[in-house]
C-alpha positions as a printed Julia matrix, in Angstrom:
60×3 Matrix{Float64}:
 138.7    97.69  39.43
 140.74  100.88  39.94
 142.76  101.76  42.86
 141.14  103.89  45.32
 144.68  105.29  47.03
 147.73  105.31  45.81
 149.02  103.2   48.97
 146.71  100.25  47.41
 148.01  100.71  44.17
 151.88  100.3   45.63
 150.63   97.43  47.22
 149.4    96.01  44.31
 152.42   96.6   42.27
 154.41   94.9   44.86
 151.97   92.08  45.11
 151.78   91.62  41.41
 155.99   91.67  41.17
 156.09   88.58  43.38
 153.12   86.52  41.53
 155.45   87.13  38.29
 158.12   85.8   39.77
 160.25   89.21  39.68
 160.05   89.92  43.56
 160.52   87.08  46.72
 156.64   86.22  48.26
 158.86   86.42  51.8
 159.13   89.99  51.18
 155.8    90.74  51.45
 153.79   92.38  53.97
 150.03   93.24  55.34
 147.91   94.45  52.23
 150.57   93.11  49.36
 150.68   89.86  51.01
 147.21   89.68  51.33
 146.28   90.91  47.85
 149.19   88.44  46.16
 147.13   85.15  48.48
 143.97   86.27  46.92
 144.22   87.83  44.02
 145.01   87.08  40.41
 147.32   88.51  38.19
 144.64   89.94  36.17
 143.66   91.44  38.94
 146.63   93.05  40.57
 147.18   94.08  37.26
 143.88   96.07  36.76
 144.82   97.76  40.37
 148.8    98.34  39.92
 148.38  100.11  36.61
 145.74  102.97  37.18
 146.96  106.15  37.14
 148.09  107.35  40.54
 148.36  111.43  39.9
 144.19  112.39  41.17
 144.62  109.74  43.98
 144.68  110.33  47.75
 147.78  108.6   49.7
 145.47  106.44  51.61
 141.76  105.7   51.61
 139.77  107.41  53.98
């Protein structure tokens, strides 16, 4: 599943740092938080890693 904004796809990034370990889960906040409680790492993964250039800052 793609990203839809590049805002989720931060989010995701940030999420997916702290499931690996590389980033504190107490830094964490509103949609990264969320998305690292119920997400997998396969997941965040899809979503952190699409291409961000065609994508609108937030979702509409």
């Amino acid at each position: 599943m793609p990203a839809q904004s590049k805002a989720q796809q931060q989010a995701a990034g940030a999420a997916l740092s702290a499931k690996r370990g590389e980033a504190n889960k107490s830094d964490l906040k509103g949609a990264s938080k969320e998305m690292y409680e119920s997400m997998t790492e396969e997941e965040l993964e899809d979503i952190a890693s699409t291409e961000h250039e065609n994508l609108p800052e937030k979702k509409n």
